[in-house]
C-alpha positions in Angstrom: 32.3 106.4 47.3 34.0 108.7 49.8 36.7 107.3 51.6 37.3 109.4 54.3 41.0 108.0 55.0 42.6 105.9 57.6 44.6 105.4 60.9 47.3 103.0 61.9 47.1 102.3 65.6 49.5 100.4 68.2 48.3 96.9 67.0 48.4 98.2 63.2 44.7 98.7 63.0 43.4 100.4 60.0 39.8 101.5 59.7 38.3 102.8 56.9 35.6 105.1 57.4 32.8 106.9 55.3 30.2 110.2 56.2 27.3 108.7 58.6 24.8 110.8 56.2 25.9 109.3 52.9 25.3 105.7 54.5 22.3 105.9 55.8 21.0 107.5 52.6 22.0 104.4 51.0 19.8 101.4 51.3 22.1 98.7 49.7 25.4 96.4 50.4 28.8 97.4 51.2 32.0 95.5 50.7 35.3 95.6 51.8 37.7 93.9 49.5 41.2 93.2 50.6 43.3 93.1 46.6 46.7 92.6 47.2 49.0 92.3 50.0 52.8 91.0 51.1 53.1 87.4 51.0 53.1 85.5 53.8 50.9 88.4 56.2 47.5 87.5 57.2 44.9 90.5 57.0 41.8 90.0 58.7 39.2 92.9 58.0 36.4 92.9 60.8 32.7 94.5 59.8 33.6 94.6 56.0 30.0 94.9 55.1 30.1 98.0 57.4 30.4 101.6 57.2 33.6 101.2 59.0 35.8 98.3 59.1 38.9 97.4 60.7 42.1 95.5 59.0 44.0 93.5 61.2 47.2 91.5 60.9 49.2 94.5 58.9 53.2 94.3 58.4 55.5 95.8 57.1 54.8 96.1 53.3 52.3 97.2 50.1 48.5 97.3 50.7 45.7 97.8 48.2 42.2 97.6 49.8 38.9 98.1 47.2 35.8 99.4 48.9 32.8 98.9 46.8 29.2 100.4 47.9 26.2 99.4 46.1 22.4 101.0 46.5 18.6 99.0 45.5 18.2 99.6 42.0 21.8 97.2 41.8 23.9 100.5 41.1 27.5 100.1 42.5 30.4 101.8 42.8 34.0 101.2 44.0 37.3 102.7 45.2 40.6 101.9 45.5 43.2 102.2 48.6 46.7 102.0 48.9 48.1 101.3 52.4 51.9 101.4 52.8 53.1 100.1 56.5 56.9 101.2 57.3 58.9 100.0 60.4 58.3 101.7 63.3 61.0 104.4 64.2 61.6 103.7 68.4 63.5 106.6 69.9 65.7 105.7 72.9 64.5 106.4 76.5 65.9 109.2 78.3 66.5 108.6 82.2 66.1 111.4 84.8 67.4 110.3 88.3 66.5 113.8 89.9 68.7 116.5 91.1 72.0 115.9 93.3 70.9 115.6 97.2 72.3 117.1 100.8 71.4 115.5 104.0 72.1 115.8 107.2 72.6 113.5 110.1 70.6 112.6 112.3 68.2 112.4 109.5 69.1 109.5 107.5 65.8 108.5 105.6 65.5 109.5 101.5 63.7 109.0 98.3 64.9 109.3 94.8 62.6 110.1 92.4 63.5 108.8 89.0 59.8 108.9 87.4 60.6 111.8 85.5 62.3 109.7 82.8 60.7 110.0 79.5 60.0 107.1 76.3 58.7 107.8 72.7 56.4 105.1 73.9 56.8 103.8 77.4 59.2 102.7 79.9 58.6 99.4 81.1 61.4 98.9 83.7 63.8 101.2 86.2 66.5 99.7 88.0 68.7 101.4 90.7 72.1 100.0 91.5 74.5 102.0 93.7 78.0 102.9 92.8 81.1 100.7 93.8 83.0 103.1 95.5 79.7 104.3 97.2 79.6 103.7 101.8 78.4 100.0 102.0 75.9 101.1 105.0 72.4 101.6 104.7 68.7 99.8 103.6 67.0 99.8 100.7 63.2 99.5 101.7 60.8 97.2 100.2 62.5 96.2 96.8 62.0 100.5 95.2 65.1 99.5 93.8 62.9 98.2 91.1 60.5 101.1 91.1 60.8 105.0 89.9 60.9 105.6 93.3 64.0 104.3 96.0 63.4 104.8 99.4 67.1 104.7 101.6 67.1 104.6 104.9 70.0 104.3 107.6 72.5 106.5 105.4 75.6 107.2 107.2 78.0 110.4 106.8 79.4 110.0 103.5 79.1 110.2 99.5 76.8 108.0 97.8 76.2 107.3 94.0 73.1 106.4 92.5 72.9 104.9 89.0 69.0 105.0 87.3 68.9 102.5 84.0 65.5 102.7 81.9 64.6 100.5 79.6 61.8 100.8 77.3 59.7 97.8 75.4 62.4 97.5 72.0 65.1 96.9 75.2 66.6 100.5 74.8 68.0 102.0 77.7 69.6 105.1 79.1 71.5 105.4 82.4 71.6 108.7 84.9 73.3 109.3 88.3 72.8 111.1 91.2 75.0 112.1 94.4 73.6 111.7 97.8 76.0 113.6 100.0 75.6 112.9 103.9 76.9 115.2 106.4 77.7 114.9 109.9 75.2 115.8 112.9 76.2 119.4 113.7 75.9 118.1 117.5 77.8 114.9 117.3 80.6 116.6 119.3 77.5 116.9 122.2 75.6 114.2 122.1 75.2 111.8 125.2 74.8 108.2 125.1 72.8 106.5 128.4 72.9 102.7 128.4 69.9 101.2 130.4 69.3 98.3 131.8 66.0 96.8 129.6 65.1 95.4 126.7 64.2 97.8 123.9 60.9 96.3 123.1 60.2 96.9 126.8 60.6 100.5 127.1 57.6 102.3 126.5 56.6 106.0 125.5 55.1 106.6 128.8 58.3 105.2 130.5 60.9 107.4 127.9 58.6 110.5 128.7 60.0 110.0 132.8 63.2 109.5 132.5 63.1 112.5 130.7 62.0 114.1 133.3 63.9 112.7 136.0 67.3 113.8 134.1 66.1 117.1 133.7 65.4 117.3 137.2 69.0 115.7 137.9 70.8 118.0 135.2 68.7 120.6 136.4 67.2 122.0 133.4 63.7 121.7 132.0 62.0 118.6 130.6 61.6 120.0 127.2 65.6 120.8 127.3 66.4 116.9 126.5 66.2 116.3 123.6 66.0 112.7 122.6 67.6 112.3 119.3 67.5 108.0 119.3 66.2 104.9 121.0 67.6 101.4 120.1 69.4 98.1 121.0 72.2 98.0 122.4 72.8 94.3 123.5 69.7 91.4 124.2 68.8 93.2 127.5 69.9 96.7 127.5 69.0 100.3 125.4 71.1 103.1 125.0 69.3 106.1 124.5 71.1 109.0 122.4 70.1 112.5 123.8 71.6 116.1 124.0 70.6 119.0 126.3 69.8 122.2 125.0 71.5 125.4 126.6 70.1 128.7 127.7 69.8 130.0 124.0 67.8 128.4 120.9 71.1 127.0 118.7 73.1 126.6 121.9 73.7 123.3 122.7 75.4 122.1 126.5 78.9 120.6 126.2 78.4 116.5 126.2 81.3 116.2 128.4 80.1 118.5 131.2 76.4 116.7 131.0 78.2 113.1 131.3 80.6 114.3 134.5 77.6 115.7 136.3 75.3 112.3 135.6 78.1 110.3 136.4 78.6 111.8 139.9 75.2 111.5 140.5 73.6 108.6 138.9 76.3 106.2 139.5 77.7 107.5 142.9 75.2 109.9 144.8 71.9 108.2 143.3 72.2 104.9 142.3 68.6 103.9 142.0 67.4 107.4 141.1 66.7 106.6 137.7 63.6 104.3 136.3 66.0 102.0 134.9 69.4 101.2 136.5 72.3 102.9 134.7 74.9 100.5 133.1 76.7 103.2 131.5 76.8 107.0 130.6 79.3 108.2 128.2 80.0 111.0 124.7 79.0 108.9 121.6 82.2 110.6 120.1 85.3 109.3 122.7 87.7 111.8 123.4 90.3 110.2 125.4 93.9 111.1 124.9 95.2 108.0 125.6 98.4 109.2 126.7 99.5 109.4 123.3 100.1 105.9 123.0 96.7 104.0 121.9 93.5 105.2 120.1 90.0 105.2 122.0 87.4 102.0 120.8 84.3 104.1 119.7 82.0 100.9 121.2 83.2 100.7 124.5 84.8 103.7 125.0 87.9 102.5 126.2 91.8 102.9 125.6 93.1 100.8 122.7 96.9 100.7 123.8 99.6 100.5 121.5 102.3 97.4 121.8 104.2 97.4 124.6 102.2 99.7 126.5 99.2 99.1 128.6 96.6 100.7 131.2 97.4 102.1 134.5 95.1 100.0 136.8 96.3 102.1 139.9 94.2 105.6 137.8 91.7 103.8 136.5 90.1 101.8 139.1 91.6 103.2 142.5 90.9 106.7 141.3 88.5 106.1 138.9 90.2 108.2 136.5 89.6 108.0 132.7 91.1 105.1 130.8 94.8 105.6 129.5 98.1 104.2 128.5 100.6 105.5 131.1 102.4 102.3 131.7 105.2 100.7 129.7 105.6 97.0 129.7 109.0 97.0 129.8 109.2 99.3 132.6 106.3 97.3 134.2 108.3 94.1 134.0 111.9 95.4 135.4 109.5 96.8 138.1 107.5 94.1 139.1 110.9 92.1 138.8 112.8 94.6 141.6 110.3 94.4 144.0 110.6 90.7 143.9 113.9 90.8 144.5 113.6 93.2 147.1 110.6 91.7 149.2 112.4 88.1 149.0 115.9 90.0 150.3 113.3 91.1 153.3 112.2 87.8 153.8 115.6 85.8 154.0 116.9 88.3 156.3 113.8 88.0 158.6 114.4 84.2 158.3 117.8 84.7 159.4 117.0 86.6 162.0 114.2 84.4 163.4 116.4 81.5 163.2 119.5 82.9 165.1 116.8 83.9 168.2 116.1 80.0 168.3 119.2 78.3 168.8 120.6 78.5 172.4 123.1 80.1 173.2 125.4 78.8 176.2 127.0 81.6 178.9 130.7 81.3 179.3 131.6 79.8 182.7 133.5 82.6 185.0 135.9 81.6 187.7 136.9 83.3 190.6 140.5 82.6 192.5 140.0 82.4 196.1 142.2 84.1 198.8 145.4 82.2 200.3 146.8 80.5 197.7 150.5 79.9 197.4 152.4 79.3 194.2 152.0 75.8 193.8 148.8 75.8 193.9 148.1 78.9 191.2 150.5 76.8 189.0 147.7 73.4 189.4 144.9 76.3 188.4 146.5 77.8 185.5 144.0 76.8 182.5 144.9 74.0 179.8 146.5 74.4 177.0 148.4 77.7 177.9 145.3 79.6 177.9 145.5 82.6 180.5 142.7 83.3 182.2 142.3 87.3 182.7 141.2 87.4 186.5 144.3 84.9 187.7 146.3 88.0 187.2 144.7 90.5 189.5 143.0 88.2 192.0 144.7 85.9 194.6 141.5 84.1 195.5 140.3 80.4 194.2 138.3 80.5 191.1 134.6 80.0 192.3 132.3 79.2 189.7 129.2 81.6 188.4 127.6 79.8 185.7 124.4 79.7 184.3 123.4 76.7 187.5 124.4 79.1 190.6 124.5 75.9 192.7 127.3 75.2 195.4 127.7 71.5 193.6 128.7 73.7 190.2 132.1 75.0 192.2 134.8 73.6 190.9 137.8 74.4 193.0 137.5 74.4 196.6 140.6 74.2 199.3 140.0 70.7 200.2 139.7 69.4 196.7 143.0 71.2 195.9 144.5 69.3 199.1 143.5 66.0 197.7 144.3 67.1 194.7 147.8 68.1 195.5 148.4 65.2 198.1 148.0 62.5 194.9 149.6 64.4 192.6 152.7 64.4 195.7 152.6 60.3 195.6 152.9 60.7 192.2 155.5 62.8 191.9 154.0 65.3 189.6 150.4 67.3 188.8 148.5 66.6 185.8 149.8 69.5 184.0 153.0 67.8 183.8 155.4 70.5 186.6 156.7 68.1 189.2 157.0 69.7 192.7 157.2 68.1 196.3 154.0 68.6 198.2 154.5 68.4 202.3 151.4 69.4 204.8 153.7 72.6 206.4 153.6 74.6 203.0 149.5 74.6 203.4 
């Protein structure tokens, strides 16, 4: 008997094998005889009355296997094995996540490749997890975080961690990293941002290949000079599409600020409707207002984010249409606003004065004039009430006629004749109204 030798395979398979030539030379029975073995296994020898056979059901443990070969003429022979099974020795996986990784806006699409990791016998699981301190933004696509290979998309600028954990089929493991370091769009400083009105799903390539056009032929430049850089959604029904204009040179770009002044003046002043789509607005994605120094510019709407207790200048901004700012103090404003209130309600009460005061009537003074021939007596019963002095009685020696606002001859109050009756009771009497007695006869008229 020639016994060959034997394997142990991955299922602790042993076959015991013998020379093809010997075999077939030998027209008798073979047997495979399984002696001793550890207590409690359960060996199973398949094709024991073969050339080769195959033990099954091996553990860890002592073996003795007895092969016996016997020919026609009854002649037999045998021969002993000895099979020792030790435990198996299971190395621990190595991981490989790949070399460290540079990108650069706008691209923002990568893949990791951790399939290089190794096993003594084979990994059967990969699992990426990203680091803690790591940017929060961007996809993992279709569950690679699972697989040897993770597919990123939507990074943004930034440093992000990668940890790869392998484990193999014992549940040994090993862990790598990798750094994914982002860096910022060279022409972020130039690019332009035009909202349009219509939906994103709406705008086709035909349509995006003319507006193209027709702001090359409003910038003045060629079509292939635009350079599109993204397309998406910007609210339910508008798109903002992300370009930049390539100057007279290769690497030279045209500032964003100059391309946004000169489609502003024309797009939303000169030609309104010029454009396939109506403009909503045109702007720098990075905002560079000032804001006065006293507020900080919102990067989504790209306007001035005022500090407290200072606010826009609406007079700039909308009159002028200047840029957004933070001029105005609110303090200022109020005291202001306050003044002028005072001042216009001033203006008003002395208009309502006035306004008033040319209503009311005013009534003319009556004037008298002294009539000529007059003797004492008589300028005594005109002398005015009350010791009042009229200035005319002075200078005039006529009677006082009147010239009041009526100008009728039944407004004259003093006549001659009414003096003569006047005088003649007041004789009878013995005195005039004024109280200065005097004798009245008919040859002092």
């Amino acid at each position: 008997v020639n016994i060959l030798g034997f394997f142990i395979t991955k299922n602790i398979k042993i076959c015991i094998c013998g020379p093809l030539n010997y075999f077939q030379a030998v027209t008798g029975a073979l047997s495979t005889q399984a002696l001793s073995f550890p207590s409690g296994s359960n060996v199973n020898i398949v094709g024991k009355d073969k050339a080769v056979a195959t033990v099954l059901g091996l553990q860890v443990g002592f073996y003795q296997l007895r092969l016996t070969v016997t020919d026609q003429q009854g002649l037999n022979s045998s021969k002993m094995l000895a099979i020792i099974v030790k435990e198996e020795v299971n190395g621990c996986p190595v991981a490989n996540a790949g070399g460290n990784q540079v990108l650069s806006l706008p691209n923002n699409s990568i893949t990791l490749d951790g399939s290089r990791s190794t096993d003594d016998q084979a990994i059967v699981s990969y699992l990426w997890t990203r680091d803690g301190q790591s940017p929060a933004a961007g996809e993992v696509l279709h569950g690679s975080d699972h697989d040897a290979l993770l597919q990123l998309a939507n990074l943004v600028e930034g440093k992000y961690i990668f940890h790869l954990t392998v484990t193999d089929a014992k549940g040994k493991s090993d862990t790598d990293s990798i750094l994914v370091k982002v860096r910022p769009d060279s022409r972020k400083d130039d690019l332009v941002e035009l909202v349009l009105h219509v939906e994103v799903s709406r705008l086709t390539e035909q349509q995006k290949e003319t507006l193209v056009q027709q702001l090359a032929v409003v910038l003045g430049v060629r079509d292939e000079d635009i350079k599109v850089q993204k397309i998406q959604a910007h609210s339910d029904s508008s798109t903002v599409l992300t370009f930049y204009v390539q100057g007279r040179w290769p690497d030279s770009v045209r500032k964003g600020a100059d391309v946004v002044g000169s489609l502003q003046k024309r797009l939303m002043r000169e030609k309104v409707d010029f454009l396939l789509f109506k403009a909503l607005r045109i702007d720098t994605v990075v905002c560079f207002l000032q804001c006065s120094g006293h507020g900080h510019c919102d990067p989504f709407t790209k306007r001035c984010a005022c500090y407290p207790f200072w606010t826009e200048n609406p007079l700039w901004h909308y009159l002028y249409e200047g840029e957004s700012n933070c001029e105005w103090n609110i303090l200022y404003v109020i005291l202001s606003v306050f003044l002028a209130i005072v001042i216009i309600g001033g203006i008003c009460w002395i208009c309502n004065c006035c306004c008033k005061r040319k209503r009311t009537k005013v009534r003319k003074k009556t004037k008298y004039t002294i009539l000529d021939d007059m003797d004492d007596q008589e300028r005594v019963a005109l002398r005015p009430k009350y010791g009042v002095k009229h200035r005319s009685t002075e200078h005039n020696s006529s009677l006082m006629v009147s010239e009041s606002e009526f100008e009728s001859d039944q407004n004259t109050l003093f006549n001659r004749e009414t003096i003569e009756k006047e005088n003649y009771k007041a004789g009878m009497n013995g005195s005039l109204k004024n109280g200065v007695p005097f004798n009245y006869h008919p040859k002092n008229r």
